[in-house]
DSSP file (Angstrom, degrees, kcal/mol; ACC not computed):
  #  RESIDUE AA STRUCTURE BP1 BP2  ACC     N-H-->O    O-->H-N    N-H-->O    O-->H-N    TCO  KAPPA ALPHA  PHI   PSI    X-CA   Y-CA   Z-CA
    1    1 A X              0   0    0      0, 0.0     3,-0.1     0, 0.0     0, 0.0   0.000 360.0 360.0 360.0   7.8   25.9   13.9    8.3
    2    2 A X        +     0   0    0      1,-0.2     2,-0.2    22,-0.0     0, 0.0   0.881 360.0 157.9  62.9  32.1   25.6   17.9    8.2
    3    3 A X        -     0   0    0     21,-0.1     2,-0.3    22,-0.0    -1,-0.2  -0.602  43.1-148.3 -76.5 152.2   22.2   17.5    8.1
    4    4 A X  E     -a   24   0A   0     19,-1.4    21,-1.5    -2,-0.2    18,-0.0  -0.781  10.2-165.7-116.0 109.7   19.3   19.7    9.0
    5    5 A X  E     +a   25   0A   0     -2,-0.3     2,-0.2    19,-0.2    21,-0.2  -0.478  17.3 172.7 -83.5 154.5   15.9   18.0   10.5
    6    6 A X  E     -a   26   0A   0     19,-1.8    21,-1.0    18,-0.0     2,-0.2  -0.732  25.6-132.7-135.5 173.1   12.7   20.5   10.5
    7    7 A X        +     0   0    0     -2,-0.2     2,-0.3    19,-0.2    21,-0.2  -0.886  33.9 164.3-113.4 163.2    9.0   20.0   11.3
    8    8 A X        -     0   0    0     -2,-0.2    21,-4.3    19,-0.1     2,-1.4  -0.960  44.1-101.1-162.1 152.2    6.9   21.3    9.2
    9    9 A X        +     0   0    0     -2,-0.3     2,-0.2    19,-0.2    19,-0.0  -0.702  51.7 179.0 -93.8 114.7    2.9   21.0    8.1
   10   10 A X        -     0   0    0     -2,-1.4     2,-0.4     4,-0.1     3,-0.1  -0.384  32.2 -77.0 -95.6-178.9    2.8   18.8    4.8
   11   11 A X    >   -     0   0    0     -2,-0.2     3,-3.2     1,-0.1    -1,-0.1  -0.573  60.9 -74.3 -83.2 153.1    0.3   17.7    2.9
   12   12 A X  T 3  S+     0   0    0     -2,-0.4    -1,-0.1     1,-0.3     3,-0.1  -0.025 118.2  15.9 -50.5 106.1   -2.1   14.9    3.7
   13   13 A X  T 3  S+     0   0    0      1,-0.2     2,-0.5    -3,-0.1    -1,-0.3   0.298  98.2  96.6 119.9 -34.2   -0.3   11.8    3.2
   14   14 A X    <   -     0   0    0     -3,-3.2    -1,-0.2     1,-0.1    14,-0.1  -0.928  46.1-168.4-122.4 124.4    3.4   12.7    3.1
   15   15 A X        -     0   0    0     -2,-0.5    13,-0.9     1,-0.5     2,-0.2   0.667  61.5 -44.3-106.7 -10.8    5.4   12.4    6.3
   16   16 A X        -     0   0    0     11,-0.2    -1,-0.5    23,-0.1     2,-0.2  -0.903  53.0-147.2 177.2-163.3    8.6   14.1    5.5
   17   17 A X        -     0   0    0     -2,-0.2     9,-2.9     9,-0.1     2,-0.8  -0.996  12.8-124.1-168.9 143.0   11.0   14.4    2.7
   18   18 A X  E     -B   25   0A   0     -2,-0.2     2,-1.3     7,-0.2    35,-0.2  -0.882  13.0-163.4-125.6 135.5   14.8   14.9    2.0
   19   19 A X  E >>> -B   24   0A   0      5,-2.1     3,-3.7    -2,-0.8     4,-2.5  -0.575   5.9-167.6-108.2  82.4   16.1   17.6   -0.2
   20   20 A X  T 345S+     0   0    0     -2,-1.3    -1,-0.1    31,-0.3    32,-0.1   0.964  88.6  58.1 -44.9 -40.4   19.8   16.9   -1.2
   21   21 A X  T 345S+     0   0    0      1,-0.2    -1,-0.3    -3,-0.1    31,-0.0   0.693 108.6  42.9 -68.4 -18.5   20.4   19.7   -2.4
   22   22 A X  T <45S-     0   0    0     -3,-3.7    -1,-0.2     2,-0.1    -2,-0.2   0.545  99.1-124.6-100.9 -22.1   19.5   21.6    1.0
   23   23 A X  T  <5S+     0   0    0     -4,-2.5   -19,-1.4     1,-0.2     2,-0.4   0.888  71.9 142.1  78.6  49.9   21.4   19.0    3.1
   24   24 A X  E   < -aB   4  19A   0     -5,-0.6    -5,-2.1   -21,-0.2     2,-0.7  -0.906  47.0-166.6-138.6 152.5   17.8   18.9    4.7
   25   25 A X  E     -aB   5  18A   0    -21,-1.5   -19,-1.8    -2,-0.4     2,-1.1  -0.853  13.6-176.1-134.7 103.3   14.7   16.5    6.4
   26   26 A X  E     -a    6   0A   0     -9,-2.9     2,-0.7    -2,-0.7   -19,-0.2  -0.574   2.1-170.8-106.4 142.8   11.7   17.7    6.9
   27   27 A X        -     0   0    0     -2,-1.1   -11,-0.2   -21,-1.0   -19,-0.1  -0.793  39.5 -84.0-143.2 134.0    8.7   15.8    8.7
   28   28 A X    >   -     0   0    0    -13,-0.9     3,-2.1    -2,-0.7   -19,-0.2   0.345  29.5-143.4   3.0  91.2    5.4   16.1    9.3
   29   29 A X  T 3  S+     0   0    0    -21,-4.3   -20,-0.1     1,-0.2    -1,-0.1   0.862 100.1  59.6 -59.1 -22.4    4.8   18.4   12.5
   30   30 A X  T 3  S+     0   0    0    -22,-0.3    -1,-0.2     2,-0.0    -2,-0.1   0.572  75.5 118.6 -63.1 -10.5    1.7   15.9   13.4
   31   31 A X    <   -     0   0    0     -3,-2.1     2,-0.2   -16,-0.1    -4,-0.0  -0.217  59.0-140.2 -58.8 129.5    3.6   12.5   13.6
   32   32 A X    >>  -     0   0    0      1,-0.0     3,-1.7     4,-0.0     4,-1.5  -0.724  38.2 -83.9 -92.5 165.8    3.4   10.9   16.8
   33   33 A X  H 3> S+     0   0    0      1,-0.3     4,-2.7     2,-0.3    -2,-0.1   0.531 128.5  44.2 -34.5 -54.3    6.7    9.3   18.0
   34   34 A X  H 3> S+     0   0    0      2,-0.2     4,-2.2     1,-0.2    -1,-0.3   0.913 118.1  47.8 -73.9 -23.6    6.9    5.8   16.5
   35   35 A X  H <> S+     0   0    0     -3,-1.7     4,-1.6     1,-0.2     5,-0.3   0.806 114.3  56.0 -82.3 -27.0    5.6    7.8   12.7
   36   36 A X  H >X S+     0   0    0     -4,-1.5     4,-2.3     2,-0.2     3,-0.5   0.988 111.7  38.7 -57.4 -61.6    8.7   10.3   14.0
   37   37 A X  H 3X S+     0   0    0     -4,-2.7     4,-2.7     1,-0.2     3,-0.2   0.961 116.9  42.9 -34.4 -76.7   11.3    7.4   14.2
   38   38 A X  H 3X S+     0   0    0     -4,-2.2     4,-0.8     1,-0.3    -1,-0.2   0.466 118.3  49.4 -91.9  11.8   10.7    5.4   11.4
   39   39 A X  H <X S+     0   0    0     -4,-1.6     4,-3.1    -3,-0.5     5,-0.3   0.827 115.4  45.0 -51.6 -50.3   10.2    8.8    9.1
   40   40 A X  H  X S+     0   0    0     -4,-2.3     4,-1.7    -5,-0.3    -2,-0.2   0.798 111.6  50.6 -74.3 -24.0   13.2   10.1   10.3
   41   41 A X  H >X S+     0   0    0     -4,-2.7     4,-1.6    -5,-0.2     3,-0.9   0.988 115.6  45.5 -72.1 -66.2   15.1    6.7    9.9
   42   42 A X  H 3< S+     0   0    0     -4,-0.8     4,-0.4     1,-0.3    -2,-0.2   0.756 105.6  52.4 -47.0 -45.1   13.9    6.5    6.4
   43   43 A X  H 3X S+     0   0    0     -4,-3.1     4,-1.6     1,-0.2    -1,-0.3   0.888 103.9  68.5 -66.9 -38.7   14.6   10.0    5.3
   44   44 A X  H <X S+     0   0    0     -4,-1.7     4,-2.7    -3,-0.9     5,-0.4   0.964  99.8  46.2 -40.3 -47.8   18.3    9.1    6.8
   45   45 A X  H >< S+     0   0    0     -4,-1.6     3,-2.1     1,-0.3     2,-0.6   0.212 108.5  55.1 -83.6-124.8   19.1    6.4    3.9
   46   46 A X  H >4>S+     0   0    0      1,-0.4     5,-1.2    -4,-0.4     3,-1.2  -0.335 111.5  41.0 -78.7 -57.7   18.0    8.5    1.5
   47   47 A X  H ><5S+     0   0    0     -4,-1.6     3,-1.7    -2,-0.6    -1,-0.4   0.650 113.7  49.1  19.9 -63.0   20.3   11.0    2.7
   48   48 A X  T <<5S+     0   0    0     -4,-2.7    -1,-0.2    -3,-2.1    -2,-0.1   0.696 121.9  40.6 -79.1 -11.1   23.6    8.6    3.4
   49   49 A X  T < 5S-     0   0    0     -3,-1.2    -2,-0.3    -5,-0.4    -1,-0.2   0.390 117.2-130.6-110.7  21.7   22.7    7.1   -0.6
   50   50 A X  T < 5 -     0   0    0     -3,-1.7     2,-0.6    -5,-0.2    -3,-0.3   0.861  30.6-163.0  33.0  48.1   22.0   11.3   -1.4
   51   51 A X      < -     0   0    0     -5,-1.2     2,-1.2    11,-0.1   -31,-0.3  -0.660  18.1-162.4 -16.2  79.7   19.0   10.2   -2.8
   52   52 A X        -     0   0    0     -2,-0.6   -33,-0.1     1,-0.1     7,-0.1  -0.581  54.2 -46.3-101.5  69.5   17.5   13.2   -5.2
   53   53 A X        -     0   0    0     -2,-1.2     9,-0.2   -35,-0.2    -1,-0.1  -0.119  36.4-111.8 123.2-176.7   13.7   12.2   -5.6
   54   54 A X  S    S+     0   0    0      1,-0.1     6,-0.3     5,-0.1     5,-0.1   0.635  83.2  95.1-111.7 -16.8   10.8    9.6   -6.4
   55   55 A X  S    S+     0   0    0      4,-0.2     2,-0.2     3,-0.1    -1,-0.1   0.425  80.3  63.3 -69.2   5.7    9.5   10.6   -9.7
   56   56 A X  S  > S-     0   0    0      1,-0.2     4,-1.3     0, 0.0    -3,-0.0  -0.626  97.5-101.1-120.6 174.1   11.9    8.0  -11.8
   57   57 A X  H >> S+     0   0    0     -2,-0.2     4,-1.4     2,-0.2     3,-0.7   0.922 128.9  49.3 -88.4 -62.7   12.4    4.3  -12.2
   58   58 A X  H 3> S+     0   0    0      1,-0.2     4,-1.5     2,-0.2    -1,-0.1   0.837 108.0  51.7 -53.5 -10.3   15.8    5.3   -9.6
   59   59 A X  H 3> S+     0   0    0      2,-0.2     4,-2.4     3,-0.2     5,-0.3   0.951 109.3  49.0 -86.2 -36.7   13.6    7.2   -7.3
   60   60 A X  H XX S+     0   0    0     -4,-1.3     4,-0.7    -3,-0.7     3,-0.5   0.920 117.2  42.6 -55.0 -56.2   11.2    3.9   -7.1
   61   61 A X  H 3X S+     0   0    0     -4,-1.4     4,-2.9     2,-0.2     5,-0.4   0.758 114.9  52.1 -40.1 -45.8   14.4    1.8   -6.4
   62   62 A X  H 3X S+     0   0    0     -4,-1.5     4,-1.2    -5,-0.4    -2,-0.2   0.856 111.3  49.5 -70.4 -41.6   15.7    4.5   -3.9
   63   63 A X  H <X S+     0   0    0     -4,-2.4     4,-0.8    -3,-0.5    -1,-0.3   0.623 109.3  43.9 -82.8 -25.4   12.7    4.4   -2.3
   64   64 A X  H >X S+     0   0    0     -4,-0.7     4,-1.6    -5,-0.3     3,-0.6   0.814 111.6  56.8 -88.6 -30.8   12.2    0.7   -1.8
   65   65 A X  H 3X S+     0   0    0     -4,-2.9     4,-3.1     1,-0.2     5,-0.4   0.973 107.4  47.2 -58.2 -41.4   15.7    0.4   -0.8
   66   66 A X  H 3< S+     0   0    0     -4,-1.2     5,-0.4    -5,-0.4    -1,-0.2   0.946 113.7  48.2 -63.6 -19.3   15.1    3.1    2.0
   67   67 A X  H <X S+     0   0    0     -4,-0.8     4,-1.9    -3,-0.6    -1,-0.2   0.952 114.3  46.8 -85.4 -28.4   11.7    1.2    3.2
   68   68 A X  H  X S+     0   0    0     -4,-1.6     4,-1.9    -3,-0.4     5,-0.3   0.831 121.2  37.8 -92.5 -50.1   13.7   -2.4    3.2
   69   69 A X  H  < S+     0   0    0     -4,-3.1    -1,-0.2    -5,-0.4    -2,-0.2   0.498 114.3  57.1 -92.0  16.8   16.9   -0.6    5.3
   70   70 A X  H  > S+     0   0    0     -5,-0.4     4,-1.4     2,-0.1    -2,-0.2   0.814 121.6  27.8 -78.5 -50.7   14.2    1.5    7.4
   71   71 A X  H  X S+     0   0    0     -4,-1.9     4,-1.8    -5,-0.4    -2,-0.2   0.891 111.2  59.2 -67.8 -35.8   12.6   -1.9    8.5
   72   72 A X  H  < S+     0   0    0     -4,-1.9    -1,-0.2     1,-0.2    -3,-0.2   0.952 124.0  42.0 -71.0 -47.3   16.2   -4.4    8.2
   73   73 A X  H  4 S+     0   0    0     -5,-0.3    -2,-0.2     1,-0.2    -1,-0.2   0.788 112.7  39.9 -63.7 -30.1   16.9   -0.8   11.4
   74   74 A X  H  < S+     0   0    0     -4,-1.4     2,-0.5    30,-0.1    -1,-0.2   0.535 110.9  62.9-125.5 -23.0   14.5   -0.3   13.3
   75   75 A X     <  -     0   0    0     -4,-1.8     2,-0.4    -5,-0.2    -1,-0.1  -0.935  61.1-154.5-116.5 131.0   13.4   -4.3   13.9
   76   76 A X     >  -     0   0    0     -2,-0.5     4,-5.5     1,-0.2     5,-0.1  -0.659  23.2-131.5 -93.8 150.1   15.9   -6.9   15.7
   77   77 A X  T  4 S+     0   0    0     -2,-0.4     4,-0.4     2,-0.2     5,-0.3   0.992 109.3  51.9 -46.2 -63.2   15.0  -10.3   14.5
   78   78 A X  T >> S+     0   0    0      1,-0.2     4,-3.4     2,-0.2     3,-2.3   0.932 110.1  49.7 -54.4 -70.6   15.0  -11.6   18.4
   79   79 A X  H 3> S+     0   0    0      1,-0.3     4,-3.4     2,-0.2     5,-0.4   0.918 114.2  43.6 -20.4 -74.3   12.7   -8.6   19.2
   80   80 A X  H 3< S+     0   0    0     -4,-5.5    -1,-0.3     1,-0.2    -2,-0.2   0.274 107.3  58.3 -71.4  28.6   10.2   -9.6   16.1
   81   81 A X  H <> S+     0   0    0     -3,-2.3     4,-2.2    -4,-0.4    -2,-0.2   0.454 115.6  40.7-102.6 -58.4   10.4  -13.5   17.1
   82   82 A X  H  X S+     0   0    0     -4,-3.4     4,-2.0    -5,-0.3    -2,-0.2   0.895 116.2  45.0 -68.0 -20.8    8.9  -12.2   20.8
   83   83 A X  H  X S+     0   0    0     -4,-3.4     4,-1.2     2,-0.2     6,-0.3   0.853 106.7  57.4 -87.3 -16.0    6.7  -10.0   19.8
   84   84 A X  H  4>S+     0   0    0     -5,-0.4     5,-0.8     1,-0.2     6,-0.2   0.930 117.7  40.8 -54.6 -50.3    5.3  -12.3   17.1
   85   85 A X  H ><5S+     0   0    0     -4,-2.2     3,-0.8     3,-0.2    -1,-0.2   0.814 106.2  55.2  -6.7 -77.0    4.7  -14.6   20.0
   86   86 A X  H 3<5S+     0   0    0     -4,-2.0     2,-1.4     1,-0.3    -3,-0.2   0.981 126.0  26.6 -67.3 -62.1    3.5  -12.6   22.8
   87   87 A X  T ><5S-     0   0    0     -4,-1.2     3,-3.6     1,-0.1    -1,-0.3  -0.435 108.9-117.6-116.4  66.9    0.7  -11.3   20.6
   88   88 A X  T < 5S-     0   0    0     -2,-1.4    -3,-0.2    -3,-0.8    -4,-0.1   0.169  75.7 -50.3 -18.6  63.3    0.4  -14.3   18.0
   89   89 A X  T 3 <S+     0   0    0     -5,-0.8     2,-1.2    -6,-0.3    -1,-0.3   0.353  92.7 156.7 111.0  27.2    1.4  -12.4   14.7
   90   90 A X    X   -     0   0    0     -3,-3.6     3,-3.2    -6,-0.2     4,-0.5  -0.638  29.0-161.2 -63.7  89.2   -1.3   -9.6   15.7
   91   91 A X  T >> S+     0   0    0     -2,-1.2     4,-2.6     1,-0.4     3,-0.7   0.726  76.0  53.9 -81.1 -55.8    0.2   -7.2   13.9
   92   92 A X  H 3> S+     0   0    0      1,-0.2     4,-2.2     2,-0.2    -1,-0.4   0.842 113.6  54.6 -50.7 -17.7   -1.0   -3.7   15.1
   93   93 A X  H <> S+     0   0    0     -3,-3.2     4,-1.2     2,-0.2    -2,-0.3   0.517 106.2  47.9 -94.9 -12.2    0.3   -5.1   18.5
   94   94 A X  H <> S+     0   0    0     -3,-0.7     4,-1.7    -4,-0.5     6,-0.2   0.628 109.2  50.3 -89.9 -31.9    3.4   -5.9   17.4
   95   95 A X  H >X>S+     0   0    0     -4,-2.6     4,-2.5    -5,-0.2     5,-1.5   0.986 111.5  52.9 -49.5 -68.3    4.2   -2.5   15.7
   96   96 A X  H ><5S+     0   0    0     -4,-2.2     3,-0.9     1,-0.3    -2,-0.2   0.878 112.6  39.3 -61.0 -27.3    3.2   -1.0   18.6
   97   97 A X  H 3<5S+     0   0    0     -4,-1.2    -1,-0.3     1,-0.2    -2,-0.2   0.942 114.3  52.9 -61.8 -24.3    5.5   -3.1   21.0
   98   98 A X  H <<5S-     0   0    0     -4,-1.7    -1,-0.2    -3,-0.7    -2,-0.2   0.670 117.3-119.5 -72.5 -25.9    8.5   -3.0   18.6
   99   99 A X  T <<5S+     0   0    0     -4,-2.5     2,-0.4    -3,-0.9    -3,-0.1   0.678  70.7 114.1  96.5  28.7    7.9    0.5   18.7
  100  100 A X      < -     0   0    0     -5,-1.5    -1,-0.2    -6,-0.2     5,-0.2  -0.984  67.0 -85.5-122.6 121.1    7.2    1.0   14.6
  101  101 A X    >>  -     0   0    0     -2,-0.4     3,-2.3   -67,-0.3     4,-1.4   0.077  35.6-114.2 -62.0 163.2    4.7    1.8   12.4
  102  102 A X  H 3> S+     0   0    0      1,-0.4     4,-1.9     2,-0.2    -1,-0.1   0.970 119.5  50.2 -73.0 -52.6    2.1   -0.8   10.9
  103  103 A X  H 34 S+     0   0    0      1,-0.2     4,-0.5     2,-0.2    -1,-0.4   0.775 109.2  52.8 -67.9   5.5    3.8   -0.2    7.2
  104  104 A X  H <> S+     0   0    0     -3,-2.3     4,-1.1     2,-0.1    -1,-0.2   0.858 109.2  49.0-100.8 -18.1    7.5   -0.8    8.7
  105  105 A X  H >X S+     0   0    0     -4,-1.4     3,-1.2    -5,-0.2     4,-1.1   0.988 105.6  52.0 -47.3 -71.0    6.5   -3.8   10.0
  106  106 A X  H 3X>S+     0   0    0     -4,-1.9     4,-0.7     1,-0.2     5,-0.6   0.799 113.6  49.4 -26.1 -35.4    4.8   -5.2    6.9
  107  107 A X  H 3>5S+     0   0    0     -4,-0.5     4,-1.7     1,-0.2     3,-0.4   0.983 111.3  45.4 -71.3 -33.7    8.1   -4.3    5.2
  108  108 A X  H <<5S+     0   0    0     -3,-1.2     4,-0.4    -4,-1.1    -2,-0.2   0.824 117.3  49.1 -52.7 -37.9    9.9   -6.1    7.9
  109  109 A X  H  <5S+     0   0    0     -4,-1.1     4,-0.4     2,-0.2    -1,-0.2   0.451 110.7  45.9 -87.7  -8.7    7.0   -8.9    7.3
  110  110 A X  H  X>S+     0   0    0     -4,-0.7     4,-2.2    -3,-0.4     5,-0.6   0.564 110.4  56.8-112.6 -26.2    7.4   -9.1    3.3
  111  111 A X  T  <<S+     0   0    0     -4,-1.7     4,-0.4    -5,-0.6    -2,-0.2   0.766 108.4  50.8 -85.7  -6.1   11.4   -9.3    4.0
  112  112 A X  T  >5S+     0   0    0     -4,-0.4     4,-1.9     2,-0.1    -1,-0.2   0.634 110.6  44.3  -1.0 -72.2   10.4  -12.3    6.1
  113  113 A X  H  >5S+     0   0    0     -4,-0.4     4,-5.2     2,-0.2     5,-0.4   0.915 112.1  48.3 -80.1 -55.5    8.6  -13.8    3.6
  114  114 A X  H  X5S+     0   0    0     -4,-2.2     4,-2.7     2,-0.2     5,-0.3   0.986 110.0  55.1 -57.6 -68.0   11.1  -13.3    0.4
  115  115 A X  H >><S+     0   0    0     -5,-0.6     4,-1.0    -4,-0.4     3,-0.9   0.678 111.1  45.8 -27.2 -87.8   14.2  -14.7    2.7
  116  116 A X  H 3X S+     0   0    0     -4,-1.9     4,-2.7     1,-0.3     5,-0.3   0.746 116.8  45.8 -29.3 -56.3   11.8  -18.1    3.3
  117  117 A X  H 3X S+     0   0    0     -4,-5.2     4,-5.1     1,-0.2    -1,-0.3   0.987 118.3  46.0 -58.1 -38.5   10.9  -18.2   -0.7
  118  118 A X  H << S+     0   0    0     -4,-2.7    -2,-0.2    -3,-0.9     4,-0.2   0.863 108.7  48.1 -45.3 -67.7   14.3  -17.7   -1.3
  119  119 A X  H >X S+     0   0    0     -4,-1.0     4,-2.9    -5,-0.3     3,-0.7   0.783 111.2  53.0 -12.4 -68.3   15.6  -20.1    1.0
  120  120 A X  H 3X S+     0   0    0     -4,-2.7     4,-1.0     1,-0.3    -2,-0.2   0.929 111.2  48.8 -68.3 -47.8   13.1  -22.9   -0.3
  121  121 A X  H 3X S+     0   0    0     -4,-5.1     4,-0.6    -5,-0.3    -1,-0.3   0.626 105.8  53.2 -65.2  -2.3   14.4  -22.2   -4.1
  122  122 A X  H <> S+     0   0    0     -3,-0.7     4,-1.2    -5,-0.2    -2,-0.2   0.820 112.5  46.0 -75.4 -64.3   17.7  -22.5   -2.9
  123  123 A X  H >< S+     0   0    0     -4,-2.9     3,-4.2     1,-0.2    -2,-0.1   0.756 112.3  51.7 -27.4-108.6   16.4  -26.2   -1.3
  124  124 A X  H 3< S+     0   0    0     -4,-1.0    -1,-0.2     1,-0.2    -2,-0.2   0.367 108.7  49.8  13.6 -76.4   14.7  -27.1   -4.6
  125  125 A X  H 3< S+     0   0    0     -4,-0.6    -1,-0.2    -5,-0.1    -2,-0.2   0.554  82.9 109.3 -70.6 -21.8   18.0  -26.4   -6.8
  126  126 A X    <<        0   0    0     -3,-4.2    -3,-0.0    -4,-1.2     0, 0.0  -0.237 360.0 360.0 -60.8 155.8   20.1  -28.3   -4.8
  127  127 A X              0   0    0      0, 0.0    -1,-0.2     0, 0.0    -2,-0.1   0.466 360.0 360.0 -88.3 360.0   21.3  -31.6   -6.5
């Protein structure tokens, strides 16, 4: 993508950030590996949809799209079915095996959850 990734010390809270206009991704020099991945995956979509900020009703959108394709990337179905299993939906134990942070799981877990309502109003409608 022409991209350039940096690390960088940010402020408390923010684990990187993509600047369209630099063709550039910076993240958080403290992140340990899995907060490295699924930043750096995230700061990608925003990048391949040239994403310019959060501060708007598009940035909000931009930004939940990027947390929805961080999570729909970084977890296989088959993967979260075993680890939901081995550690029976203990959820910090499933990040870690899956190899993701707690909130990309939870996105993974709420995108779960909508498919299934979805699914059941689909039922419902049927004639």
């Amino acid at each position: 993508m022409g991209l350039r990734v940096e690390e960088d010390c940010l402020p408390r809270g923010m684990n990187g950030y993509y600047c369209d206009a630099l063709g550039l991704i910076v993240l958080h020099d403290k992140l340990n590996a899995r907060q490295r991945l699924c930043t750096l995956q995230h700061e990608l979509i925003h990048a391949r949809h040239r994403d310019i900020g959060c501060g708007s009703i598009a940035g909000l959108k931009a930004e939940l799209r990027a947390r929805r394709e961080t999570a729909l990337t970084l977890i296989s179905p088959i993967e979260y079915q075993l680890a939901e299993s081995a550690y029976d939906g203990e959820a910090y134990s499933m990040a870690v095996e899956l190899g993701v942070t707690m909130q990309v799981l939870k996105d993974y877990q709420t995108l779960l959850e909508q498919r299934i309502r979805y699914g059941a109003e689909m039922v419902r409608q049927q004639p």
